[in-house]
Each structure stands twice: as C-alpha cells, then as structure tokens.
N, C-alpha and C positions, 0 to 999 in steps of 0.2 A: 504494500500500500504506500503509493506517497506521500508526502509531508504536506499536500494539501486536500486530500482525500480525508487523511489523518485529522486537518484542522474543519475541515469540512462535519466529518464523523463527530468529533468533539464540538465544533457550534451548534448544531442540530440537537444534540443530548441535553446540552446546556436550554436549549430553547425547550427541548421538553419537558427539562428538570423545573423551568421556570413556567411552563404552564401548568404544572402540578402544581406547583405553590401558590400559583394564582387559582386553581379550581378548590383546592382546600383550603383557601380565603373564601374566598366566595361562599362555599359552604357553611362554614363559622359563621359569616355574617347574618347566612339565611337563618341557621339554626340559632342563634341570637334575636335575631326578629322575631321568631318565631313564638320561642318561649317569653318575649314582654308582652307578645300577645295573647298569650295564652295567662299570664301573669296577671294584666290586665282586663281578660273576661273574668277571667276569677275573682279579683278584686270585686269588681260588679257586682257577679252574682252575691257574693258572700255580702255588700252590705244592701244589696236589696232581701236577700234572706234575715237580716238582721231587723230591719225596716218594717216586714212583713211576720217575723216575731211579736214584735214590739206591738204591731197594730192589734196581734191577735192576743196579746195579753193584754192588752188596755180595754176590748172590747170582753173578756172572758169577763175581768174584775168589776166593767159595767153591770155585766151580767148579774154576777153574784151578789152585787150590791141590789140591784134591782130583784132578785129573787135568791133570796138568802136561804129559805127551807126548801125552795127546790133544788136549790146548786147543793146544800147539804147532801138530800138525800139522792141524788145523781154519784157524788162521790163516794157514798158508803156505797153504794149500789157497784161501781164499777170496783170499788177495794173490797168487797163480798167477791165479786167476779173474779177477780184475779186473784184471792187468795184462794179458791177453789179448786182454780186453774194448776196453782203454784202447789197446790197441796198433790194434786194427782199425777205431775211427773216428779 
C-alpha cells in the first residue's frame, strides 16, 4: 500500500471515528430531551393529582360536616367490611 493510500485509509477512519462521536452526541442529547420531558409530564400529573386530592378531601369533610351520623355510620359500615374481609384471609 502507498503512503497515500495509507493516509487516505487513515483520513477516512478518522472521518468515521468522528461520525460516531457525532451520532453518540446526538443521541445523549435526544435521550436528555427526552427524559425532561418525561420529567416534566410527571411533574404535571403529580401536582394535578395533588390538586384533585385536595378537592376531594375538602369536598369528603363538607360532607361529613353536612351529614355527621350518616358519614358515621358509612365508616363503621365499611371498617365492619373490611374487618371481615381481613379476618377471613
């Protein structure tokens, strides 16, 4: 092989070796984007799940105020239920 064949063989490699590192940038970066977006739905949901907690304890304790021997005997009712539950496994 000649000494420009030779530099030839070796520019070429070098050009491949640098297209690797440019495609596994490339990738990093996608997979970096990727997970803040995924980051950032989660975020989301979790404080719209927080949101929609919150509504529904505020509306339960309306409740209870508003009907105090029925929210009682709802709750004995369902802790009968589940200690029943709980006793036969």
């Amino acid at each position: 092989m000649s000494r420009m064949e030779s530099e030839s063989v070796q520019s070429e490699a070098a050009g491949i070796g640098q297209n690797i590192k440019d495609m596994g940038s490339k990738a990093k970066d996608m997979a970096q984007e990727q997970f803040e977006q995924l980051r950032s739905t989660a975020s989301e949901y979790y404080q719209q799940g927080r949101q929609k907690l919150g509504e529904w304890e505020d509306s339960l304790e309306q409740y209870v105020r508003e009907q105090p021997m029925k929210s009682l005997l709802i709750a004995a009712g369902v802790g009968a239920l589940l200690g029943i539950l709980w006793r036969r496994s």
